[in-house]
N, C-alpha and C positions, 0 to 999 in steps of 0.2 A: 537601684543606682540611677539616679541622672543621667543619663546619655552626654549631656554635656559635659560631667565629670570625664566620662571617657575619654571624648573628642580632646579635650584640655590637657591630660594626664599623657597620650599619645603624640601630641604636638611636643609635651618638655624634654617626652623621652627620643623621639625621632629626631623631628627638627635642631629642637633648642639645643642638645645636648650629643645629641648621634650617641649614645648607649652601645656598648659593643659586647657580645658573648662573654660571659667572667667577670665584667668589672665591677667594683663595687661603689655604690651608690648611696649616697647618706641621703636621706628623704627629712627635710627640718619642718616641719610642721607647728605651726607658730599660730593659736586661737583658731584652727579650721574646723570643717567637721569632719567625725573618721572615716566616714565615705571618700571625700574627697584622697585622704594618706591611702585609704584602701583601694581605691582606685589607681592611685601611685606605683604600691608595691605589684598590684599585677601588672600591671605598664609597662614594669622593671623586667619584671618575671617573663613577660611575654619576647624578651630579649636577650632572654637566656643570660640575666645578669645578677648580681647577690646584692638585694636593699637591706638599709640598714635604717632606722626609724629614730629618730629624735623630737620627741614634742616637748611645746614650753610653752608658757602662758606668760601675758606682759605683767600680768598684779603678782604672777610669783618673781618675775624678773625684779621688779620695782621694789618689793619686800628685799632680795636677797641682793640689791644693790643702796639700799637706802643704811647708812651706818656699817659697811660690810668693809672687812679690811682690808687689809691691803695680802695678807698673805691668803684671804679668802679667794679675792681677784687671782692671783700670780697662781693658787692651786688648781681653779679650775681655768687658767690659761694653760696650763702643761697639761691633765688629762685632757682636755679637747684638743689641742697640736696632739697628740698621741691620737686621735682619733683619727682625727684630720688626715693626716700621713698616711693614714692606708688606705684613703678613697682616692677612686679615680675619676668622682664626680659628686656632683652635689646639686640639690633642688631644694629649694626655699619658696612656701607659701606661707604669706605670712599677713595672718587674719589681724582682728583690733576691734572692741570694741568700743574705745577711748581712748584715741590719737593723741589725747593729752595726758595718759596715765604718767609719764613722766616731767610732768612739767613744773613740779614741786619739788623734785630731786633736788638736792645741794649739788650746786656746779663741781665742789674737787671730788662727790661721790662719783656722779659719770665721768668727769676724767678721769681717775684711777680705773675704773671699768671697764672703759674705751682703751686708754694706756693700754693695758694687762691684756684685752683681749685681740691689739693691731696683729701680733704677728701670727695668730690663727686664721686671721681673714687677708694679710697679706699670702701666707702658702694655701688658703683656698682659690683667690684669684688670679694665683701665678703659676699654682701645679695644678689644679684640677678643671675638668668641664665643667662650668657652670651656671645652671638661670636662678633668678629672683623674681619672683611675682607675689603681689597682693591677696589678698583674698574679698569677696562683694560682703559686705555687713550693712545694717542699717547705720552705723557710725559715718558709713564713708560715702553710702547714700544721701543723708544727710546733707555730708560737706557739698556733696557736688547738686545738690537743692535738686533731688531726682526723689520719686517712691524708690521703695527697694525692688519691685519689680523690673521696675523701667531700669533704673542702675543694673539689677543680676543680665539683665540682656545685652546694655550697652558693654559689661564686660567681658562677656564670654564671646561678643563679635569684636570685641578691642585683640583681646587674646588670643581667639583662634582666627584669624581672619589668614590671609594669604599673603605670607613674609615673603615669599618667594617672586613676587610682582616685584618687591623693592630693588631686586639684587640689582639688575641692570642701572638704574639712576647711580644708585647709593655708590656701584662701582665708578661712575664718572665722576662723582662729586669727592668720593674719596682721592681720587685721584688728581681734581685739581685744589684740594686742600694740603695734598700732601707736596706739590707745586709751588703751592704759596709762600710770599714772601708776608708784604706789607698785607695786611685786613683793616678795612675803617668800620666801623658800625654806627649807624649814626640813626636817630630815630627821636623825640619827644623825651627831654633829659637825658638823653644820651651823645655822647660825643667822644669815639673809644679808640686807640690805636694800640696794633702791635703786630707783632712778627712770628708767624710760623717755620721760620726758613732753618731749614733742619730737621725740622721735627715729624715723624710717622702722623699718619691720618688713619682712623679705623673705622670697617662700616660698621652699623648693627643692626640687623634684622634678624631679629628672633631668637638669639643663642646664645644671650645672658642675662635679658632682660623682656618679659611679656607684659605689659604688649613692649613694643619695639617700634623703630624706624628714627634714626640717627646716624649723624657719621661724626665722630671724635678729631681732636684732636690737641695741643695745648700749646699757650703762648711760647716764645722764650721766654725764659722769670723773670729778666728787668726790661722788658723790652715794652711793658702795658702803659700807654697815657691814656690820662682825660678822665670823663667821668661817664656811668652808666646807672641807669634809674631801673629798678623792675619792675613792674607792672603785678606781677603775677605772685600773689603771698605766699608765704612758705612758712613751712614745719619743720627746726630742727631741734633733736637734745627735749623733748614737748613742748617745745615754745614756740606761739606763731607770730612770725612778723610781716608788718606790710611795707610798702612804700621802701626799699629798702634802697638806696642810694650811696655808693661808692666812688671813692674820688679814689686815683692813681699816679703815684714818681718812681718814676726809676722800677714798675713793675709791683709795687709795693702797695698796700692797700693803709691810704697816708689820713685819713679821712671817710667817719661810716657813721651814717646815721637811717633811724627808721620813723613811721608814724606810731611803733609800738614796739616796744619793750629795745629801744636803745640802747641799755648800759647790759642788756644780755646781749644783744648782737657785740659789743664792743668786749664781753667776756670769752664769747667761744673764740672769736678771732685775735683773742690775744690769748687762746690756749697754747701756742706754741709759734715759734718764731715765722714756719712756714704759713701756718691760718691766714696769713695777711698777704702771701702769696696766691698766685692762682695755677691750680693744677688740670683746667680742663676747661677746654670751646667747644661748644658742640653744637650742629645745627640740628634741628629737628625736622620730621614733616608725616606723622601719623597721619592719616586722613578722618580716623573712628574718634579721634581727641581734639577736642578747641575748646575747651573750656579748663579754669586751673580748679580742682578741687582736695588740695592740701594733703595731693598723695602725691613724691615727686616719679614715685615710677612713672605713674599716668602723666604729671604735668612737664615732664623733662622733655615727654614725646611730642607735647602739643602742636598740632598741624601751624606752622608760620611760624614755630616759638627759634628761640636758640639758648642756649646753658651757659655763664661762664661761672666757675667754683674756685671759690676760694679752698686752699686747702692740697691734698694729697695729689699728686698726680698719678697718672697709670704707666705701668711700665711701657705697655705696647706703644704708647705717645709719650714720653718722658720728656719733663723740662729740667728734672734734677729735683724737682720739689718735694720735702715730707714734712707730713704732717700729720696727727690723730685726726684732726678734719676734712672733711672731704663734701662740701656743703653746695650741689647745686642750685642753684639762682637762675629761675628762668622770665626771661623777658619776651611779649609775644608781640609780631609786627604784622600782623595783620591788620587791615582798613579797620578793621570794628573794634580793634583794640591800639589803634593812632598812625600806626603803619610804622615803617623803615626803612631803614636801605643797611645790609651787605657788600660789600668792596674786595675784593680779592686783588691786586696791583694795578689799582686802576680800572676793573671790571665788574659795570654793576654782577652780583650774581642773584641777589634774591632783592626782590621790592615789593614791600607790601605783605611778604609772607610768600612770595610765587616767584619760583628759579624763572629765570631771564635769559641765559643762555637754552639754546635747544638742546644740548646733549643732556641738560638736567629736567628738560618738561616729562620724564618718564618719573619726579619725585611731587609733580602736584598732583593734589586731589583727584580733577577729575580722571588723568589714566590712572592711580592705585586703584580707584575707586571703578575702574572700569567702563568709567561715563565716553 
C-alpha cells in the first residue's frame, strides 16, 4: 500500500468529511486503482463506520449512455435515489483515462442522462456529507504538460497539504462577501457588474472538494452586466473550449462565443432556460495550483483565479436559479496571466491575484505557504 494512499484516504475521512461511529458511507470509485477503494474502506472502518463500494468506469458509462432510453435513465435514477437515501456520506474519486471519452455523445443523450440523474445528485449535495476528488493518471498528466511522476507528487501535496491554514482568511473573506453589495471585476476583456446583496457566502477548505481553498457565493440573477473573457479553457459534456467570452442584460447570458467549438458552447447553454443564467462567484486562492490543466477541480482553485458559472446554483448561496448545468468558467488574474482587479463596494479587494485588504493577507501564497 502507498503510504500516500493512506495520508489521502485519512484526510477525506477526518477532515473533508468528519465520519462519525455508524454512518454509512458510499465510497464511488470512478477508474481508480483498488488499492486506492481499499484504503478507503479501512479509513471508514477505522471510524467505526459501515462503507459501501460503487465502482464504474467512463467507456462503460459512455456505452450505456450512447442510444440508452429514456426509461433506462429514470430506472437507474430511482435505484440510485434508493441508494442515496440511506447514506449519510459520500466520497467520489474519480480517475480518466480520456477526459474526452464523452465528447462524441449526442447532446439530447447527455441531456436526458443529466435530466434523469439531477435529483440524485441534488439529495447528495443537500442531505449528505460530501468530497469529490480526482484521481493522477497519465491522461491528466499530460493535460497539465507534467511526467506522471512529477503530476503523482504535485497532487498528493495539492490534496493533502494543510486546509486548516485557510480557515482564518477564508473566514474574513467570507464574511465580507457575504457583506457585499455592488462587485466590479474588471481585467483584460473583462468588464463585469453585479450584486451579492442578500445572498449567503460559503468558505471551502477541504470538505467537499480536494484539493480546495475558495469562498462561494452567487450573483442576484438579473443583477449581472457587461462582459467577461476566460483565460483559462475548460472541459464540459467532453468538449473543450477556449477563449470563451460572455456578454450579459438584465443577468442574462445575451451573447456567447468561443475560439472553439461555439455552436456547442451555445448548445449546453441553451439546455435549459436557467444555462444562460449564473449560479455561482467564487474567488479562489490554492497556493499548490497556478496553472489550468482541464481538470476544473484543480483549475476552479487556481492561486489568483475566480469562477463565474453559468447554470445551477447552490442552496447554501441561492439566487433562485435551476438548471441541469452547473458549468464553472475560471478566469485567472494574476501578473503572468494579464492581471485584474476585484471590487467589493468600492474596495479594491484582490489585484493582480493578491488580497489588498490586511484582514485577507492570511489567503496569499506566501503565509498558506508558510513563507
Amino acid at each position: 500500500m502507498d503510504p500516500r494512499y493512506k495520508a489521502l484516504a485519512n484526510n477525506l475521512v477526518t477532515h473533508s468529511t468528519n465520519i462519525q461511529s455508524g454512518e454509512k458511507v458510499l465510497l464511488h470509485s470512478f477508474d481508480i486503482p483498488e488499492r486506492m477503494t481499499l484504503a478507503l474502506i479501512r479509513a471508514v472502518r477505522e471510524r467505526n463506520a459501515i462503507p459501501f463500494v460503487q465502482v464504474q468506469s467512463a467507456l462503460l458509462d459512455r456505452e450505456c449512455i450512447l442510444d440508452g432510453s429514456t426509461e433506462q435513465f429514470e430506472s437507474s435514477s430511482h435505484w440510485e435515489m434508493e441508494r442515496m437515501k440511506k447514506m449519510d456520506a459520500y466520497i467520489a474519486i474519480r480517475g480518466s483515462s480520456n477526459v474526452f471519452e464523452n465528447s462524441d455523445l449526442p447532446p439530447e443523450d447527455m441531456k436526458r442522462a443529466m435530466k434523469a440523474m439531477k435529483p440524485v445528485l441534488d439529495w447528495r449535495v443537500k442531505k449528505t456529507k460530501w468530497c469529490i476528488l480526482r484521481w493522477p493518471s497519465p491522461s491528466m498528466a499530460q493535460q497539465a504538460k507534467m511526467s506522471t511522476e512529477a503530476f503523482e507528487d504535485f497532487y498528493f501535496n495539492a490534496c493533502c497539504m494543510n486546509y486548516r491554514r485557510m480557515m482564518d482568511g477564508m473566514a474574513s473573506l467570507e464574511e465580507k462577501m457575504r457583506n457585499a453589495d455592488q462587485v466590479v471585476i474588471k481585467g483584460p476583456g473583462t468588464d463585469l457588474s453585479f450584486s451579492l446583496k442578500g445572498i449567503n457566502a460559503v468558505a471551502c477548505g477541504g470538505t467537499h472538494n480536494i484539493p480546495d481553498g475558495e469562498v462561494f457565493s452567487c450573483p442576484v440573477k438579473d443583477s449581472v452586466e457587461g462582459m467577461i473573457t476566460f483565460n483559462a479553457d475548460t472541459i464540459y459534456q467532453g468538449t473543450s473550449f477556449s477563449d470563451i467570452c460572455l456578454k450579459f442584460k438584465n443577468g442574462r447570458i445575451v451573447d456567447a462565443s468561443s475560439s472553439s467549438n461555439e455552436e456547442k458552447l451555445n448548445e449546453i447553454l441553451d439546455s435549459d432556460e436557467g444555462a444562460r443564467y449564473i449560479g455561482e462567484f467564487a474567488i479562489a486562492f490554492n497556493p499548490m495550483i497556478r496553472e489550468p490543466m482541464l481538470d476544473i477541480l484543480f483549475d476552479e482553485k487556481i492561486c489568483g483565479s475566480f469562477h463565474f458559472t453559468p447554470g445551477q446554483a447552490y442552496e447554501e448561496a441561492n439566487n433562485g436559479n435551476e438548471s441541469q448545468v452547473h458549468w464553472d468558467m475560471v478566469n485567472i488574474q494574476r501578473n503572468d496571466w494579464g492581471g485584474g482587479e476585484i471590487w467589493f463596494d468600492g474596495e479594491l479587494v484582490r489585484k493582480d491575484g493578491l488580497f489588498v485588504p490586511s484582514e485577507l493577507h492570511k489567503l496569499n501564497p506566501d503565509y498558506l505557504l508558510g513563507n
